[in-house]
PDB file of N, CA, C and O in Angstrom:
ATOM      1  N   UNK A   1     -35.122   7.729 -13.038  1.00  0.00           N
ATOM      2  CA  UNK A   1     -34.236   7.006 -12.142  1.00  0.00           C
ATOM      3  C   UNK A   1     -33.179   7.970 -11.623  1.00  0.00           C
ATOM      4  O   UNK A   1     -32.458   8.663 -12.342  1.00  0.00           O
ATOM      5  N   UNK A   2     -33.171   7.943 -10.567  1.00  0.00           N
ATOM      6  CA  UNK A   2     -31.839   8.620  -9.826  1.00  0.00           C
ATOM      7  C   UNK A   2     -30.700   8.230 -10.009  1.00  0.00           C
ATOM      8  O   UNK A   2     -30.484   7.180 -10.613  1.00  0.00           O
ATOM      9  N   UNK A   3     -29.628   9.081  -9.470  1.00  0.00           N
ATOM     10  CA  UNK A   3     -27.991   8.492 -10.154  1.00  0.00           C
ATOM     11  C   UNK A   3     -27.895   8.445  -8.345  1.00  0.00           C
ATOM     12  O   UNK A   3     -28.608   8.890  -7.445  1.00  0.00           O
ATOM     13  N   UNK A   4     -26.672   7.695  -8.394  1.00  0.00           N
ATOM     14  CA  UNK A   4     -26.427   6.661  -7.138  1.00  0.00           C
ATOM     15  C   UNK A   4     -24.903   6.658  -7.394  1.00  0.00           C
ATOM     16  O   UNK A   4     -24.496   6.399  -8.526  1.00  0.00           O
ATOM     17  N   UNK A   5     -24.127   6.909  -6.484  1.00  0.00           N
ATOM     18  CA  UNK A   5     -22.565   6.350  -6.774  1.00  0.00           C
ATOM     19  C   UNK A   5     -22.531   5.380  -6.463  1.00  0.00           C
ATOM     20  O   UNK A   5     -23.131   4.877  -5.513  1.00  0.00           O
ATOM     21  N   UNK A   6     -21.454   4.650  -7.573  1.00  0.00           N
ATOM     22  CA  UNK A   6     -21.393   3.452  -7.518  1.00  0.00           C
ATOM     23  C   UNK A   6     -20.760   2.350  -6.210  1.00  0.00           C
ATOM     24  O   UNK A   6     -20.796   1.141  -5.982  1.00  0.00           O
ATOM     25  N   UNK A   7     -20.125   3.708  -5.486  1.00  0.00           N
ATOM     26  CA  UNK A   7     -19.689   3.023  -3.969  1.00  0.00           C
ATOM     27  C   UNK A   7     -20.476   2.933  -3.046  1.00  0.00           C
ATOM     28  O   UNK A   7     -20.192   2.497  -1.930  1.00  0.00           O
ATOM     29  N   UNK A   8     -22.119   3.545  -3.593  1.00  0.00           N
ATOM     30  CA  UNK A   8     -22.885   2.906  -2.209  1.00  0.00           C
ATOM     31  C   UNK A   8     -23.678   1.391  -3.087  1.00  0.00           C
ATOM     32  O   UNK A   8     -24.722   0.945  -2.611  1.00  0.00           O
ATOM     33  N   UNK A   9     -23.189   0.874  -4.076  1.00  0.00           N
ATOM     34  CA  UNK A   9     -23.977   0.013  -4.540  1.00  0.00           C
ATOM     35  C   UNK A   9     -23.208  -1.341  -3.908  1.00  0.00           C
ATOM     36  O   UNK A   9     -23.947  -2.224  -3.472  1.00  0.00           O
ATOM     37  N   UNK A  10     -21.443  -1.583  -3.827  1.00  0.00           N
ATOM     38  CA  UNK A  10     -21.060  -2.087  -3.507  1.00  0.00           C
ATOM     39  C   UNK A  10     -20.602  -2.336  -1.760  1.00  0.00           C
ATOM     40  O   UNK A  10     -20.176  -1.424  -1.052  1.00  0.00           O
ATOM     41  N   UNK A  11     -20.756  -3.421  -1.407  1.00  0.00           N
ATOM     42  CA  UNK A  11     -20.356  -3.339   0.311  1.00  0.00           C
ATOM     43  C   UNK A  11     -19.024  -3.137   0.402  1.00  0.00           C
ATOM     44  O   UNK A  11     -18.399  -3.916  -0.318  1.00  0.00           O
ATOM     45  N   UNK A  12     -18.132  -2.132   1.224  1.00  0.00           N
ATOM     46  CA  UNK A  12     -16.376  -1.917   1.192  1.00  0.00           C
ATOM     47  C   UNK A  12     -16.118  -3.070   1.336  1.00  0.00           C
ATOM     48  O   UNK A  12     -16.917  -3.845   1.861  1.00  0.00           O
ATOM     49  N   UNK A  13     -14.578  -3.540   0.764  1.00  0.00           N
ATOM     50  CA  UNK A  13     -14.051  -4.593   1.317  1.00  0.00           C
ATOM     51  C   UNK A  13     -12.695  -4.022   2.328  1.00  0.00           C
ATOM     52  O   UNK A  13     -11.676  -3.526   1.847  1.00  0.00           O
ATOM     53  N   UNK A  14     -12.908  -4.189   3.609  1.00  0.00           N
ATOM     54  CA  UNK A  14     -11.419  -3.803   4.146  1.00  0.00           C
ATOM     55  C   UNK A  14     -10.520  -4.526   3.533  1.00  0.00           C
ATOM     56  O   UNK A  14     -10.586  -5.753   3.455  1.00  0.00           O
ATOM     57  N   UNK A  15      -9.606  -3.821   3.047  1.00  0.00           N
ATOM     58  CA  UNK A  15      -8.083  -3.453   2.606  1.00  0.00           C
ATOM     59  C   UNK A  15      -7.046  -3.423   3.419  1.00  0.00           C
ATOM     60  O   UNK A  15      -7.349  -2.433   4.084  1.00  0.00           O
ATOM     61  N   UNK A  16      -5.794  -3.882   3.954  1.00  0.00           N
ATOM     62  CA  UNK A  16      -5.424  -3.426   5.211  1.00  0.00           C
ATOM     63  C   UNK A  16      -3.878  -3.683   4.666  1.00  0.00           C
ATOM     64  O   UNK A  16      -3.815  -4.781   4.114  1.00  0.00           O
ATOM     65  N   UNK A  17      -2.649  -2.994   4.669  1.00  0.00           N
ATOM     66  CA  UNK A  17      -1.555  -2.815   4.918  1.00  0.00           C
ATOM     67  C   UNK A  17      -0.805  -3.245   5.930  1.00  0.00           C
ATOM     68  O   UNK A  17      -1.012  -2.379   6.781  1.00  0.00           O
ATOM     69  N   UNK A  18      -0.232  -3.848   6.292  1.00  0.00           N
ATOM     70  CA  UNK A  18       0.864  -3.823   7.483  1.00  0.00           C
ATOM     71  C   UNK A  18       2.186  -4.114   7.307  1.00  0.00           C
ATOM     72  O   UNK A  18       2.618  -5.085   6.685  1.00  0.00           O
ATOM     73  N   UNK A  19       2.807  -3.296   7.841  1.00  0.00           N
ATOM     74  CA  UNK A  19       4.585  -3.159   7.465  1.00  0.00           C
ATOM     75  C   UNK A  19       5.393  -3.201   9.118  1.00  0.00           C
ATOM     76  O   UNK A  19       5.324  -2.434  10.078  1.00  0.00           O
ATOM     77  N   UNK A  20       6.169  -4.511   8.870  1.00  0.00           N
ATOM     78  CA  UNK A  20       6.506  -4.852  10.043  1.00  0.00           C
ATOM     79  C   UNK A  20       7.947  -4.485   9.914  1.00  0.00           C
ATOM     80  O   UNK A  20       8.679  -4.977   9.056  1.00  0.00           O
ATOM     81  N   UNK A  21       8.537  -3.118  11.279  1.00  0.00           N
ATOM     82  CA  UNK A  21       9.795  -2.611  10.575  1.00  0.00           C
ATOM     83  C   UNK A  21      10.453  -3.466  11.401  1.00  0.00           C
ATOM     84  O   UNK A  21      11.640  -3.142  11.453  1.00  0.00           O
ATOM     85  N   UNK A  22      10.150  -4.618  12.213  1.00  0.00           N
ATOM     86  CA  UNK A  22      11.412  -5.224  12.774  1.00  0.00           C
ATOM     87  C   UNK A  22      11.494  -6.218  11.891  1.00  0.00           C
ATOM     88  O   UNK A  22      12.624  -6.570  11.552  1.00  0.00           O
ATOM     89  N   UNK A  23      10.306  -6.903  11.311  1.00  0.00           N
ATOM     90  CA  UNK A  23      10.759  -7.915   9.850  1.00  0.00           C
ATOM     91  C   UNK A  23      11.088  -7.217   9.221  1.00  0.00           C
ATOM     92  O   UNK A  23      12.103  -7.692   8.711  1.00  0.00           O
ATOM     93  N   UNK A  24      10.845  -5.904   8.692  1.00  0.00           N
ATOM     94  CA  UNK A  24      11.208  -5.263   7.302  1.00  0.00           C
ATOM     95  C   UNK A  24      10.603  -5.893   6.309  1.00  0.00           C
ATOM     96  O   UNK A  24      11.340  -6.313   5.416  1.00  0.00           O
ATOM     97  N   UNK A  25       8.992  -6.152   6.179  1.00  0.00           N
ATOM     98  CA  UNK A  25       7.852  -6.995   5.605  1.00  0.00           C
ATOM     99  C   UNK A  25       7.147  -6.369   5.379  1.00  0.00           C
ATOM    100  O   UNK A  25       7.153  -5.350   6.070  1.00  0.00           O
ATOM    101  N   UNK A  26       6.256  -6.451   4.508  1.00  0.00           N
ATOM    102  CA  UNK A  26       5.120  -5.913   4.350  1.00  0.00           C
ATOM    103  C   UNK A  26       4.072  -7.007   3.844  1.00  0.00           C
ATOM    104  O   UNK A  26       4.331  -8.073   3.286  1.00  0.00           O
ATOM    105  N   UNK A  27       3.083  -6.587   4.110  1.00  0.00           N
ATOM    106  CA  UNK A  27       1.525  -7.929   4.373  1.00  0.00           C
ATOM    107  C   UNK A  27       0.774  -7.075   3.745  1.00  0.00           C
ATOM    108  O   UNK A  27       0.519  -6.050   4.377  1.00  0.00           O
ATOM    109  N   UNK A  28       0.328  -7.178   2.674  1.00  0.00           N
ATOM    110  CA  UNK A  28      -1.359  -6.664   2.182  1.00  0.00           C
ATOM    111  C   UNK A  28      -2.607  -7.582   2.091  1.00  0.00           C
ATOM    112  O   UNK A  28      -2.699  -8.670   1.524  1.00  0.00           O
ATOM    113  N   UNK A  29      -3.562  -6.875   2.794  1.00  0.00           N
ATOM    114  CA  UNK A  29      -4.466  -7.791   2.553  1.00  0.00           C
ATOM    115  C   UNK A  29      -5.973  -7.408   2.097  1.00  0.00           C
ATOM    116  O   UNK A  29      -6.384  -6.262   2.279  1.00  0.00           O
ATOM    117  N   UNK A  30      -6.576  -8.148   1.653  1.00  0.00           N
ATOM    118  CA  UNK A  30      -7.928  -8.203   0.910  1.00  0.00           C
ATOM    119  C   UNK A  30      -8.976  -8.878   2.200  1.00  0.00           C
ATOM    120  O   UNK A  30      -8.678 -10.024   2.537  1.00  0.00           O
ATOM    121  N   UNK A  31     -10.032  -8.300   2.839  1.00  0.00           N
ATOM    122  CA  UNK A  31     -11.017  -9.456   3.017  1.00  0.00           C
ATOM    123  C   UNK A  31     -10.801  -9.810   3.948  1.00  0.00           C
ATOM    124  O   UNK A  31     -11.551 -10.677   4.395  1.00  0.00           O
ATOM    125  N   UNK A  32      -9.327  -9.212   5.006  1.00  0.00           N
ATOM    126  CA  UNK A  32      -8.614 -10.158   5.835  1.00  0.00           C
ATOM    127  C   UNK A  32      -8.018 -11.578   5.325  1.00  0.00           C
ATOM    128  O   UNK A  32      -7.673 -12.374   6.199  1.00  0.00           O
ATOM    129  N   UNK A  33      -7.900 -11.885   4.177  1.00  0.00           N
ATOM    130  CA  UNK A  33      -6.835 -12.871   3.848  1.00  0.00           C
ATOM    131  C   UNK A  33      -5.778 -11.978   2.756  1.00  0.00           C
ATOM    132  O   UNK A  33      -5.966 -11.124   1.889  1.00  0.00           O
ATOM    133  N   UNK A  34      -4.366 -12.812   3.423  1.00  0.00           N
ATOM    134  CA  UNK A  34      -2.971 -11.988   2.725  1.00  0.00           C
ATOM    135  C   UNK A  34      -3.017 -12.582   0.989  1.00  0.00           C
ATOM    136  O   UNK A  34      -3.067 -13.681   0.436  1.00  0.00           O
ATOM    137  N   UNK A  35      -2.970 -11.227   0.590  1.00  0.00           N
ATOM    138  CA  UNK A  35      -3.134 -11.658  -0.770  1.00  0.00           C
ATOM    139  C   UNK A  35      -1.195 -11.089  -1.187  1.00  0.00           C
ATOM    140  O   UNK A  35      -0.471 -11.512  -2.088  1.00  0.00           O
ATOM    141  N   UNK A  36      -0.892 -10.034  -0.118  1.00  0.00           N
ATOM    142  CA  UNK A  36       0.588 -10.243  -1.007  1.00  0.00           C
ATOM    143  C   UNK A  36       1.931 -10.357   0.249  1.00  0.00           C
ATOM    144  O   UNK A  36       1.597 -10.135   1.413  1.00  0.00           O
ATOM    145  N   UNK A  37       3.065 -10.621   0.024  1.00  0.00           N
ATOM    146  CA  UNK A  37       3.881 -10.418   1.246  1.00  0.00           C
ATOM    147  C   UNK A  37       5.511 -10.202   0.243  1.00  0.00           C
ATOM    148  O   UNK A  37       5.978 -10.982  -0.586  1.00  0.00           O
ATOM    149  N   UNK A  38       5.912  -9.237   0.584  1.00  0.00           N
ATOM    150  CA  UNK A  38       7.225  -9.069   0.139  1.00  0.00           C
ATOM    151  C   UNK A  38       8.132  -8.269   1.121  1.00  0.00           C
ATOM    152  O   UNK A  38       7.561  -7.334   1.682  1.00  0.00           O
ATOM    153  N   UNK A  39       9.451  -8.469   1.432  1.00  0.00           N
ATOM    154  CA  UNK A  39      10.511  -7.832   1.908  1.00  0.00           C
ATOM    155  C   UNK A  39      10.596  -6.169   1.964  1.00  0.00           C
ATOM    156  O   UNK A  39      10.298  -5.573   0.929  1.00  0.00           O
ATOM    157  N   UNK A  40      10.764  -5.839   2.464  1.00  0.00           N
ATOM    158  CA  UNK A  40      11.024  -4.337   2.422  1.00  0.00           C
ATOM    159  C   UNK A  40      12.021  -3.660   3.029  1.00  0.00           C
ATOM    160  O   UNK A  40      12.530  -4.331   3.927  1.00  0.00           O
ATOM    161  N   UNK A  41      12.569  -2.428   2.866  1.00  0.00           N
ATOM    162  CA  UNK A  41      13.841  -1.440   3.692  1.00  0.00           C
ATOM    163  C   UNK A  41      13.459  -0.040   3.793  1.00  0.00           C
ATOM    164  O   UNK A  41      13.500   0.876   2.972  1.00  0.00           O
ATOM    165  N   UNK A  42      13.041  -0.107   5.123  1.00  0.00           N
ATOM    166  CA  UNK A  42      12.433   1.040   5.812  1.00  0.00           C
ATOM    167  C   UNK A  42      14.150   2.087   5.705  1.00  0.00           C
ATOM    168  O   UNK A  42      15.246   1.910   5.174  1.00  0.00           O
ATOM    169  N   UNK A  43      13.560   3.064   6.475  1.00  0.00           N
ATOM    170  CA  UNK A  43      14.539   4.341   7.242  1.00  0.00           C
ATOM    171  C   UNK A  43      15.364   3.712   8.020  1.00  0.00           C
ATOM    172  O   UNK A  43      14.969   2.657   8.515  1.00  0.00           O
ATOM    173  N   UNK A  44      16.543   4.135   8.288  1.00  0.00           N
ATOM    174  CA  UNK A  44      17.590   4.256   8.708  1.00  0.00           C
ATOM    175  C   UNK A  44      16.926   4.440  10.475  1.00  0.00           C
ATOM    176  O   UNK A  44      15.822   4.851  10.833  1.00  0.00           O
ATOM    177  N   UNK A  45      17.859   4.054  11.133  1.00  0.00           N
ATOM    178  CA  UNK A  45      17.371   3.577  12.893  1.00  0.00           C
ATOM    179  C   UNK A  45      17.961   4.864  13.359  1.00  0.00           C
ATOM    180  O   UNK A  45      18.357   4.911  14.524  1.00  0.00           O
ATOM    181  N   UNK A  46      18.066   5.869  12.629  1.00  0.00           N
ATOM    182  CA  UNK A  46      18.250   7.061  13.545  1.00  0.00           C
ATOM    183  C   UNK A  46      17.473   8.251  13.623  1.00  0.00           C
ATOM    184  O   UNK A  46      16.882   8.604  12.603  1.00  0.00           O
ATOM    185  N   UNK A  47      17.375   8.936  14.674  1.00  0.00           N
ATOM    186  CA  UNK A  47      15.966   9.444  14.950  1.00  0.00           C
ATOM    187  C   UNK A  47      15.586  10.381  13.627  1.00  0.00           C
ATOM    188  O   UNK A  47      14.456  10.584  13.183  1.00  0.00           O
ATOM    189  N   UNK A  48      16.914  10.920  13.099  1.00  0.00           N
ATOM    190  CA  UNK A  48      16.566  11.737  11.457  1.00  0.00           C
ATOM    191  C   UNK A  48      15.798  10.753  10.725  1.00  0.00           C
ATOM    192  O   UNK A  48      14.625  11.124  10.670  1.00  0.00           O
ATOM    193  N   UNK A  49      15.933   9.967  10.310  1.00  0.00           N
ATOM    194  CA  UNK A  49      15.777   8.989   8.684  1.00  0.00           C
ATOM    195  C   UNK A  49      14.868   7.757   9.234  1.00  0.00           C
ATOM    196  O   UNK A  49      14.324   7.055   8.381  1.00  0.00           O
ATOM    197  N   UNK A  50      14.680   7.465  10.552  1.00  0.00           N
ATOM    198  CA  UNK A  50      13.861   6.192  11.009  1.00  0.00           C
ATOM    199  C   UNK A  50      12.065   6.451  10.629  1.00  0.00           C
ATOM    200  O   UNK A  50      11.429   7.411  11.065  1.00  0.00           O
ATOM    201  N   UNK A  51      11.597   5.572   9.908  1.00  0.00           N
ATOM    202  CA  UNK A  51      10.530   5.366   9.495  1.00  0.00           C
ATOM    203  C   UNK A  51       9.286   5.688  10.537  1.00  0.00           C
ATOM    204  O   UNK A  51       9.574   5.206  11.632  1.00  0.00           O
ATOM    205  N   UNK A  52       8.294   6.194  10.553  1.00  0.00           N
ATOM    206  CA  UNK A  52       7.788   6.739  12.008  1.00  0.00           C
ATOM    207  C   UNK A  52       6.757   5.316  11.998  1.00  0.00           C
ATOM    208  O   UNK A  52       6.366   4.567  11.104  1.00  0.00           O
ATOM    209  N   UNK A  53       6.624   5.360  12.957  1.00  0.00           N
ATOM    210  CA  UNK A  53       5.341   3.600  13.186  1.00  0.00           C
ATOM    211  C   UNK A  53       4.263   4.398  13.947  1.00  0.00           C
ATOM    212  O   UNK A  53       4.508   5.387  14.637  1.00  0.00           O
ATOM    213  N   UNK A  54       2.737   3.728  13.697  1.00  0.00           N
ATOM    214  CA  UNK A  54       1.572   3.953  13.861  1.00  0.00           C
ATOM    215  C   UNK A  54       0.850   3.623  12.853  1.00  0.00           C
ATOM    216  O   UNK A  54       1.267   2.895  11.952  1.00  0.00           O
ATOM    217  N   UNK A  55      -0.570   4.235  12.903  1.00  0.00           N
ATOM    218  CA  UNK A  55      -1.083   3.718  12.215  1.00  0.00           C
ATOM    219  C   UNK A  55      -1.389   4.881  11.483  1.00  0.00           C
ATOM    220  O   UNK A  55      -1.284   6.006  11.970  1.00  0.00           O
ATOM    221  N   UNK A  56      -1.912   4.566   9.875  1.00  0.00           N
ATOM    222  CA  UNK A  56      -2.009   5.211   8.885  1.00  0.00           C
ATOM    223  C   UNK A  56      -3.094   4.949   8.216  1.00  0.00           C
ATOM    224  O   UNK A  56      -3.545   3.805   8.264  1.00  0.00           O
ATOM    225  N   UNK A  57      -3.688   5.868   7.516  1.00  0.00           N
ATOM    226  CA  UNK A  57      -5.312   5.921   6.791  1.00  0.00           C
ATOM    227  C   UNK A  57      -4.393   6.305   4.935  1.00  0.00           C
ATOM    228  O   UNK A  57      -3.802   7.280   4.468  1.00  0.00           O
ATOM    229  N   UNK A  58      -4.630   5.384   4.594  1.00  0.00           N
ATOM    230  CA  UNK A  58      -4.186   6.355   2.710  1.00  0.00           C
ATOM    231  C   UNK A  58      -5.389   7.017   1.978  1.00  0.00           C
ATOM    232  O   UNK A  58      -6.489   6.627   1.587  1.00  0.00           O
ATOM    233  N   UNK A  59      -4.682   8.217   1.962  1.00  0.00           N
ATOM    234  CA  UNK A  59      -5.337   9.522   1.400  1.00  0.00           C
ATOM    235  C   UNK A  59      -6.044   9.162   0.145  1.00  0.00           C
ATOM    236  O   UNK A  59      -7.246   9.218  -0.112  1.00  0.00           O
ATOM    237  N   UNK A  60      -4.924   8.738  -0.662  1.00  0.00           N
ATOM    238  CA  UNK A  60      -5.213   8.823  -2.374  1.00  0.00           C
ATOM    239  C   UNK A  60      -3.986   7.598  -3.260  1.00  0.00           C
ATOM    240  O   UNK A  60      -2.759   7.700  -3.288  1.00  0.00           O
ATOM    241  N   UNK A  61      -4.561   6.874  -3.683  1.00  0.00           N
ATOM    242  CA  UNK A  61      -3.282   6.228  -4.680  1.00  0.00           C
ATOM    243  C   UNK A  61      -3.363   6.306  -5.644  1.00  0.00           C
ATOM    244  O   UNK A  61      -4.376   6.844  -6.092  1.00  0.00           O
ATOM    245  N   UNK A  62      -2.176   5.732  -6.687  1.00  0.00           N
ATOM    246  CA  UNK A  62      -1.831   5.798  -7.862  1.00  0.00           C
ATOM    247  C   UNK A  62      -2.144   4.204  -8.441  1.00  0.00           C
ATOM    248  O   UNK A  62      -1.954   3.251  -7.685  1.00  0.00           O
ATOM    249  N   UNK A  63      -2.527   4.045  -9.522  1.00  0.00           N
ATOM    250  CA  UNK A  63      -2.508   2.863 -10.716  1.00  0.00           C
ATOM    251  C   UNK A  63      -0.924   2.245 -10.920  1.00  0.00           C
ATOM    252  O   UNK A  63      -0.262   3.186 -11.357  1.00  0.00           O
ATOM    253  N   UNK A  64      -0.407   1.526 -10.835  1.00  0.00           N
ATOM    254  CA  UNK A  64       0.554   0.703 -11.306  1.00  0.00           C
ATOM    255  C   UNK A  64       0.504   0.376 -12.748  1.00  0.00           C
ATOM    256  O   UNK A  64      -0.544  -0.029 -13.249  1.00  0.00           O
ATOM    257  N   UNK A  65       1.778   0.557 -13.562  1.00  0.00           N
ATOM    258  CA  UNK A  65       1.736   0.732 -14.978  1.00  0.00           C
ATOM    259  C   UNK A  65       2.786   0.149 -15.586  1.00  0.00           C
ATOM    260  O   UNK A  65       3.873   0.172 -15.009  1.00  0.00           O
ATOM    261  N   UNK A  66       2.628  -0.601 -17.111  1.00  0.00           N
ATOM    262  CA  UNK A  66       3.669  -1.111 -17.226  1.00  0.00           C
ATOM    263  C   UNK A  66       5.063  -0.234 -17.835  1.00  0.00           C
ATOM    264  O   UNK A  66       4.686   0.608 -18.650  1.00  0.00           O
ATOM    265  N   UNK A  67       6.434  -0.232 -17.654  1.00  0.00           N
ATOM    266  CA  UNK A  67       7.433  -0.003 -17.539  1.00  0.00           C
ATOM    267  C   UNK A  67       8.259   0.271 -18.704  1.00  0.00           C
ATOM    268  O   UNK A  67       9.214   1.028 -18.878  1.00  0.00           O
ATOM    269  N   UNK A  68       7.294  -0.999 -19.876  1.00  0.00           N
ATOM    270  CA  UNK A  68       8.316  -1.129 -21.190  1.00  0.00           C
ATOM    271  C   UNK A  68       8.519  -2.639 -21.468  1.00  0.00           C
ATOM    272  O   UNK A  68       8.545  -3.281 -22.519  1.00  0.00           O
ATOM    273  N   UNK A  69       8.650  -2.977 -20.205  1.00  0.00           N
ATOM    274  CA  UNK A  69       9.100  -5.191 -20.147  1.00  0.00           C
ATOM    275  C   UNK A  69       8.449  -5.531 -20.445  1.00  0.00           C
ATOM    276  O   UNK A  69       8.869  -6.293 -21.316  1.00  0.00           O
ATOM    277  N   UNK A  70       7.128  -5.613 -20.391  1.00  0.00           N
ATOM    278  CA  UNK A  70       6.222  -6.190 -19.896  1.00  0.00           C
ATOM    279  C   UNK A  70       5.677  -6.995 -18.594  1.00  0.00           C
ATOM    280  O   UNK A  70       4.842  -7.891 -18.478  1.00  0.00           O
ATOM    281  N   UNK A  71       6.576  -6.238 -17.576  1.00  0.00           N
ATOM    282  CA  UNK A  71       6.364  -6.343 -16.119  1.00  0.00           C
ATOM    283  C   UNK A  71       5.837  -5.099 -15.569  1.00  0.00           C
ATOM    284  O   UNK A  71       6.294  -3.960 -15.671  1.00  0.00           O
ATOM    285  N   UNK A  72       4.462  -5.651 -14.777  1.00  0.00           N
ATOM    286  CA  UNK A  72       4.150  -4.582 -14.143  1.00  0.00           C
ATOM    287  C   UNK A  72       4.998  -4.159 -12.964  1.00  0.00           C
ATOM    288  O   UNK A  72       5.539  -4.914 -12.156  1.00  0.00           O
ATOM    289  N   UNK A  73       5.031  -2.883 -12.987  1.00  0.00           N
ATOM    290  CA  UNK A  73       6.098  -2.145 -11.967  1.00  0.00           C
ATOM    291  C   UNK A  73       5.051  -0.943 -11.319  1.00  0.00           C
ATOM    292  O   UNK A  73       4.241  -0.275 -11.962  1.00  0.00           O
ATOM    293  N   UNK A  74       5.361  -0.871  -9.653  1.00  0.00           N
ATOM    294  CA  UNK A  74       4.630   0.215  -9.595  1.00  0.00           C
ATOM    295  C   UNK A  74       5.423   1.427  -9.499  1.00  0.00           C
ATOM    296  O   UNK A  74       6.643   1.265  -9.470  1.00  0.00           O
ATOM    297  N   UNK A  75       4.907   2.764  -9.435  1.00  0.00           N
ATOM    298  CA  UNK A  75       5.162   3.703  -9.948  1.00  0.00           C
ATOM    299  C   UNK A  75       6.423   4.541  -9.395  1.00  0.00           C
ATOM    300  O   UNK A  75       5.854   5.279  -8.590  1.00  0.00           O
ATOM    301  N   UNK A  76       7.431   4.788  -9.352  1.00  0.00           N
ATOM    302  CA  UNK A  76       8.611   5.052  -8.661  1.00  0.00           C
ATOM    303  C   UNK A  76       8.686   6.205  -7.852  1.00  0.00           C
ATOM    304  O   UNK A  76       8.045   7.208  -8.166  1.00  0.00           O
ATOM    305  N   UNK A  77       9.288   6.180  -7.000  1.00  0.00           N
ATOM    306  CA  UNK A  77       8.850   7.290  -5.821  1.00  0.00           C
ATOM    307  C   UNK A  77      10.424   7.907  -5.474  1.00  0.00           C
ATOM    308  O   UNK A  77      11.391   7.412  -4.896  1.00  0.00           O
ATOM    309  N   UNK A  78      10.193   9.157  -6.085  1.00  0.00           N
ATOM    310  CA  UNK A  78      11.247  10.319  -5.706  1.00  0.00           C
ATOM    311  C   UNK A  78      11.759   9.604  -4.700  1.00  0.00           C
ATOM    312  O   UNK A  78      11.324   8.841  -3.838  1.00  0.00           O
ATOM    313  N   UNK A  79      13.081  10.163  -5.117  1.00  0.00           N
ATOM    314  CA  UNK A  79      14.490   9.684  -3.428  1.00  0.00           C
ATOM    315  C   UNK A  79      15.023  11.161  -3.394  1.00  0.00           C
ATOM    316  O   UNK A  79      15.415  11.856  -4.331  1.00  0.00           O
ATOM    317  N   UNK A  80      14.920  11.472  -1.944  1.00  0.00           N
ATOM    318  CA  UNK A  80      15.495  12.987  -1.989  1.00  0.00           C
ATOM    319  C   UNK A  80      16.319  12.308  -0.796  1.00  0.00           C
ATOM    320  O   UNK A  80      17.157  12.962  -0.175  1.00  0.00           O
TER     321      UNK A  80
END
C-alpha cells in the first residue's frame, strides 16, 4: 500500500477570516457559516501605526494553549 497524505484524503474546508476595521470586528468562519465574532483594536488611523487592509493568505499558525486558569488563551503576541 502506498502512503498518501492525509490532506489529499480529506476535501478542504474554506476557513475564512474577516476583520472589519471600521467595526473593529472580527468574523471567523468555518464552511461559510460564522462560527466566532469578537471585538477587536486595530492600528492607530495614522499613516505610521494604521493597520494595512486587503486581503491576506496565512502562512503558518500556532495551537492555542492553556495559560494556568483553565481558560484557553491564545498565544500572546509581542508589542513592540
Amino acid at each position: 500500500m502506498s502512503w498518501i497524505p492525509s490532506i489529499l484524503k480529506f476535501p478542504p474546508v474554506k476557513n475564512e477570516i474577516e476583520v472589519s476595521l471600521s467595526r473593529q470586528e472580527l468574523t471567523a468562519f468555518e464552511g461559510g457559516s460564522i462560527v466566532m465574532q469578537t471585538k477587536i483594536s486595530s492600528g492607530l488611523l495614522t499613516p505610521e501605526m494604521a493597520t494595512p487592509a486587503g486581503d491576506f493568505h496565512i502562512q503558518s499558525k500556532y495551537a492555542s494553549k492553556h495559560m494556568g486558569d483553565g481558560i484557553l488563551h491564545p498565544i500572546s503576541m509581542p508589542m513592540n
